[in-house]
N, C-alpha and C positions, 0 to 999 in steps of 0.2 A: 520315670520313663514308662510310657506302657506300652503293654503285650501289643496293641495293635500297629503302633509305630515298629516295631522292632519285625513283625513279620512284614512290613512293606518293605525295607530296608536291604538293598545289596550294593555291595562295593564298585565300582573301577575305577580304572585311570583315565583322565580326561586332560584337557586344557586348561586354564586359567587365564585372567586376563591379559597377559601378559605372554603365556607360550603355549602353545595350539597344543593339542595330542599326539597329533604326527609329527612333528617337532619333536618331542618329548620321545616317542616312539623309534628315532630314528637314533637319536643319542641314545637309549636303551639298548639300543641292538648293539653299539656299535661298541659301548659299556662294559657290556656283558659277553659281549665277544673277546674281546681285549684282557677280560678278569677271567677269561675259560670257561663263561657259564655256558654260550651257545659256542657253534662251532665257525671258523672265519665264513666258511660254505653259505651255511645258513643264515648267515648276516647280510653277505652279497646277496643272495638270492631271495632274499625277501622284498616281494615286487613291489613297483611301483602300484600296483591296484590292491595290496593290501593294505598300502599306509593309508591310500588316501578310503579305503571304506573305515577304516578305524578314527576316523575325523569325520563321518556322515553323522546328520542327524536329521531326525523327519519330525515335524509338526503334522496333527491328525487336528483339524478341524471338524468337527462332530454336527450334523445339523440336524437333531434328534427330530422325529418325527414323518420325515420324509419332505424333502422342499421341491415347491412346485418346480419343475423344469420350464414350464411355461411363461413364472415369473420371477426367472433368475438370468438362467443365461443361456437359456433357446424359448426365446419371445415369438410369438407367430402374428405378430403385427397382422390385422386386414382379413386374418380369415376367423370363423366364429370361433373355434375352436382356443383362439390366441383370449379371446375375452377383452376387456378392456386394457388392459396391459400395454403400454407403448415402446418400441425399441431406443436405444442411441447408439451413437457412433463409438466406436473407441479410439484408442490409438492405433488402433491396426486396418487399417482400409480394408474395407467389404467386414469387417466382422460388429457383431449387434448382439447386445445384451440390453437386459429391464431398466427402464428408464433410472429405476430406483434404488441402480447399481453404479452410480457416477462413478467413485475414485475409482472402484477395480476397472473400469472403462480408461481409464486412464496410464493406470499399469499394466492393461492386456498385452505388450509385449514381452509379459514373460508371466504370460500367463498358457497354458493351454488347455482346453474346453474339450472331454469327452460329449459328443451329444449322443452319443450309439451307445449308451452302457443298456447292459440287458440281464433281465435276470426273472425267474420261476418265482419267488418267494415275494406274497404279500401281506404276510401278518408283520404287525411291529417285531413280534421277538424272534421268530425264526430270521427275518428280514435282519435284523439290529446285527444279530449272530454272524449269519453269512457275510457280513459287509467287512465284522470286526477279523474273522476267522479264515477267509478261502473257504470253507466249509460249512454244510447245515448242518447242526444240532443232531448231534448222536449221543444215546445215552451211555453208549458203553465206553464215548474217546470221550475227555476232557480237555478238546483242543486247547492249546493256547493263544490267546489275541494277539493281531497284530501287534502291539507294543510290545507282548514279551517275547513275542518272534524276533524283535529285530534288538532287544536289547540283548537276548542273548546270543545273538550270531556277531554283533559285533560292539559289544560293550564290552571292556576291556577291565580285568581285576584292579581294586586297590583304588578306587574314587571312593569320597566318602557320602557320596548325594546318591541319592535313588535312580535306578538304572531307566525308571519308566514311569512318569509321573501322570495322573489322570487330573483335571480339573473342570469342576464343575459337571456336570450328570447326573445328579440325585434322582437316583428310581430308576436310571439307566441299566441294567445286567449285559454292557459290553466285553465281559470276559477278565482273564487273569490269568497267570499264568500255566492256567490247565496243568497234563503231566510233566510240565518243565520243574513244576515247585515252586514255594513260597514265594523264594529268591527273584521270582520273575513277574508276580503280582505286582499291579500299580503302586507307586502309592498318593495316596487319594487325597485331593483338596479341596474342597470346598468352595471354598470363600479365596479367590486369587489375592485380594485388598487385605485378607489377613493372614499375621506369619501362622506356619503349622503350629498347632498343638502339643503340647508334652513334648517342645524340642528344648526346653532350657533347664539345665542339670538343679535340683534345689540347691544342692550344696557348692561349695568352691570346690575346683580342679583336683585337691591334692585330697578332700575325703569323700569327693567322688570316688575316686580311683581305689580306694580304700574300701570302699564300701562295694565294688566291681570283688574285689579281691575276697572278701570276705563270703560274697556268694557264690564267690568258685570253687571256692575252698568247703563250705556246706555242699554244695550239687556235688562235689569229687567225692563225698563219704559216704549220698547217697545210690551216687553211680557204682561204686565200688561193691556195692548190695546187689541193686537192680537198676532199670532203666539206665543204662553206659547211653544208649543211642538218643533219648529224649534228653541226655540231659548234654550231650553235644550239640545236638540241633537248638538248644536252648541257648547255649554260649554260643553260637555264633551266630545267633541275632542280635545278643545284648551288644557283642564285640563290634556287630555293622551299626549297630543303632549308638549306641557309644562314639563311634567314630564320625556319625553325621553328625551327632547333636552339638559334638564341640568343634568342629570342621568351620574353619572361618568362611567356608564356603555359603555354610546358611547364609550367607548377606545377600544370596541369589533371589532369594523369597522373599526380602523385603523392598517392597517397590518404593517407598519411602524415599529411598537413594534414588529415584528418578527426578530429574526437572519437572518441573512442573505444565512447562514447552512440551517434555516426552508424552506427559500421563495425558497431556491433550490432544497430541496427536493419536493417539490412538485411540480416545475415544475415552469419557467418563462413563461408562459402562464396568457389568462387571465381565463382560466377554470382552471387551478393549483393555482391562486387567488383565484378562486371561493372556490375549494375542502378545501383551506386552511380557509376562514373568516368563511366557513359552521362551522369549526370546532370549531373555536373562538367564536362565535355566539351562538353554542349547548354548548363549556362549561360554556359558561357566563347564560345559561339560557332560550336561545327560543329553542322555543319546535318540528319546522319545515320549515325546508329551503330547497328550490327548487336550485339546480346550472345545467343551460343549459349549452346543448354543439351542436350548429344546425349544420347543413350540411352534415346530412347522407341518403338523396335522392337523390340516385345515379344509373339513370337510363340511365347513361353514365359511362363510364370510372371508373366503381364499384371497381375494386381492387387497382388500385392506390389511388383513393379517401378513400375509407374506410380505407385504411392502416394509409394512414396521419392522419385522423380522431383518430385511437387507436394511435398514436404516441402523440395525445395531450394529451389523458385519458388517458393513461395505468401508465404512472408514478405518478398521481396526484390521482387516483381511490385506487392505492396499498396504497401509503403513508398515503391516509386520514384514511383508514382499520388500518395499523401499528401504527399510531400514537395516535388516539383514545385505541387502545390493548393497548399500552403502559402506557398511562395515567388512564387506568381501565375506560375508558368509552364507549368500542365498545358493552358489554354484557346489557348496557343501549340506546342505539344507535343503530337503524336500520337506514341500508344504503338499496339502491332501484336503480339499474339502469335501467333500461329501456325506452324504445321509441314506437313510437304508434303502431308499427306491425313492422315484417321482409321484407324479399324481395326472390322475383321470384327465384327455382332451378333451370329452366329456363335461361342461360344467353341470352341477347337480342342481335341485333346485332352491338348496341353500346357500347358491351363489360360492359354494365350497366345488372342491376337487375330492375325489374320491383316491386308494392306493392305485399304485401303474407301475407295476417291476418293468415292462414291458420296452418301455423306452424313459432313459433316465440322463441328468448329468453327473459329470463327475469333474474337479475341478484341481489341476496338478501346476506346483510352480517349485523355479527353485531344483536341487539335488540332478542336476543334469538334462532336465528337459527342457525341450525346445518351445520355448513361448512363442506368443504369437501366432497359435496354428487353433484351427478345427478340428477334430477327428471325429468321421462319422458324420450323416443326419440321418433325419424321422422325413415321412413324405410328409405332404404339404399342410396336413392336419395333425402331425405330430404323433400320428394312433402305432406304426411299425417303425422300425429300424428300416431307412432304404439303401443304404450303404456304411459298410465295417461297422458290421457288430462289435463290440468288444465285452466279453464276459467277466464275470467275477473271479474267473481263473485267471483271465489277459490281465486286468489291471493290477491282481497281485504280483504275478510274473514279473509285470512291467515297475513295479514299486520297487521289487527286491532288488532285480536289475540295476535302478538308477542308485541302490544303497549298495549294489558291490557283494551284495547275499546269492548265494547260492539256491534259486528255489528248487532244486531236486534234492538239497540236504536233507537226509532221514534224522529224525529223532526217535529211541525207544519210548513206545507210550506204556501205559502201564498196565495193556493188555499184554503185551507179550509181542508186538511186532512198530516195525520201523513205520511213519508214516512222514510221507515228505511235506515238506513247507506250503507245494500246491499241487494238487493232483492236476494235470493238463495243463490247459490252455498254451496261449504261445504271446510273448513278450511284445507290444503293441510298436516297431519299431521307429516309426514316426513320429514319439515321443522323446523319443532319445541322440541330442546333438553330438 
């Protein structure tokens, strides 16, 4: 087992195929009320909007690089600025997206289209940071990312699978669990097509377990000396990684078990891999998985390149919306596409786009919002926001919102003061059915 699987590793309780977590959640209360653990009070009273945020799960669609808004999903057909680029229709009367985005044109009713995102920050890494974070890059905070924000406000003790799973990003630095700890770092996959690494025990169960005991029992003679506190934080990663590796749950990460009908619907690709285990992963019970898709900094040959790009996402982006609908888990489920900013109306003269924090998309389905809608445009050339802005503050606001999270919750950072989930903004409420 090694040291790097064991600090990705943190416990809770979730669903299985069979019985949701709020399910499970409600029989706990009711359990533990009954055996004197909580008290009648506090069983009643535990709301309806808790159980259902402890049953949320969000998919983060990653579009490393920055994707052109012009050739996604605010097209400017007709004027120079739009470029060769052609609009279509969707399923929603009056709304238009890139030709080269059929299926999501299909399921645009539960889809909703930021075209007003805005924001100051146009370098890749600063940019990358603020999108993953609410916040730019301070050397003294070690914020933590979105996915350990939200696995820790509502991932729940005692699962044996990773609270926050990242897939796919290599060379990406979108965060971890900053001053949260170890416990809230991703943990990281590579290859969606292949199972993790260093998850299968060498030995059989019972000297396993033996061999677990035997180096508890050495760290207790050392602790007894010195290091007590290294060599707790030690046992209990072996204890969390331990419990994933033999957790019949790993059958989540093998796509294997998919039809062959599944793995086609979403795309022989390795990001239609990705879109698919995300899915397998949220029904078994983690709470937030990141799937990259890089190569949308295209300050060359922006319209053939970004086309190929929506050629990989656009079947794998729909499918994972319909498939989740199907199985009644999208109204539990927020999906997030986005990338660190847009790009130049301006075309340059290598037929590329240049960076454009300025006016950008952003792209939400799923976990309570209302498809079907616009929010926001650019004027006619796309160069300003001409109506509802929405900032990097708004859209987290409005994420945590539709997950049941609290964004003025403080956490102590390991400066020595409290910093909340989002400083400002205000909750985009037209988002939210």
């Amino acid at each position: 087992m090694s040291f790097k699987l064991e600090r990705y590793v943190h416990a809770r309780t979730s669903r299985d195929g069979v019985v949701h977590r709020r399910d499970f959640l409600r029989v706990a209360a009711a359990t533990g009320a009954a055996a004197g653990l909580v008290g009648w009070t506090d069983a009643i009273c535990r709301s309806a909007e808790d159980l259902r945020k402890r049953g949320m799960a969000c998919i983060l669609l990653w579009m490393g690089g920055g994707p052109s808004q012009f050739e996604t999903f605010s097209p400017k057909p007709g004027h120079e600025n739009g470029g060769e680029t052609k609009a279509i229709s969707t399923a929603v009367s009056g709304i238009q997206i890139a030709e080269s985005l059929p299926k999501c044109a299909g399921v645009m009713n539960n889809l909703a289209i930021i075209r007003s995102m805005t924001s100051k920050e146009a370098s890749h890494p600063r940019a990358t940071f603020l999108m993953h974070h609410a916040y730019p890059p301070l050397g003294a905070v070690k914020y933590p990312t979105l996915g350990a924000q939200v696995a820790q406000q509502i991932g729940t003790p005692g699962f044996e699978l990773p609270n926050f799973v990242r897939i796919g990003g290599k060379g990406v630095d979108a965060g971890n669990g900053g001053f949260l700890g170890v416990d809230y770092d991703p943990f990281i996959l590579q290859n969606p097509e292949a199972k993790p690494e260093n998850t299968q025990p060498a030995t059989r169960d019972e000297r396993y377990n033996r061999r677990l005991e035997m180096l508890k029992a050495v760290e207790a003679n050392f602790g007894a000396v010195q290091g007590a506190d290294l060599v707790a934080d030690h046992q209990k990663l072996i204890q969390k990684s331990s419990a994933m590796i033999q957790s019949p749950r790993m059958a989540a990460f093998d796509l294997g078990q998919e039809s062959d009908k599944m793995r086609d619907a979403y795309g022989r690709t390795k990001f239609g891999a990705g879109c698919l285990l995300a899915r397998r992963l949220v029904e078994t019970g983690v709470t937030f998985v990141e799937v990259n898709q890089e190569g949308w900094d295209t300050h060359d040959d922006n319209f053939t390149r970004t086309a190929n790009n929506n050629t990989v996402i656009d079947q794998p982006m729909a499918q994972l919306v319909t498939d989740l609908k199907q199985r009644g888990m999208l109204d539990r489920t927020l999906i997030i596409w986005m990338g660190e900013f847009g790009r130049t109306p301006r075309i340059n003269p290598r037929a590329g786009r240049d960076h454009y924090p300025r006016a950008f998309n952003v792209v939400l389905a799923g976990g309570g919002i209302r498809g079907g809608q616009v929010i926001g445009e650019t004027d006619e050339g796309g160069v300003d926001v001409k109506n509802r802005p929405v900032t990097v503050s708004d859209l987290f606001r409005t994420i945590y919102k539709a997950l049941g999270i609290d964004a003025d919750h403080e956490n102590m950072s390991r400066i020595g003061r409290p910093i909340k989930l989002v400083d400002g903004g205000e909750v985009v409420r037209e988002l939210l059915g």
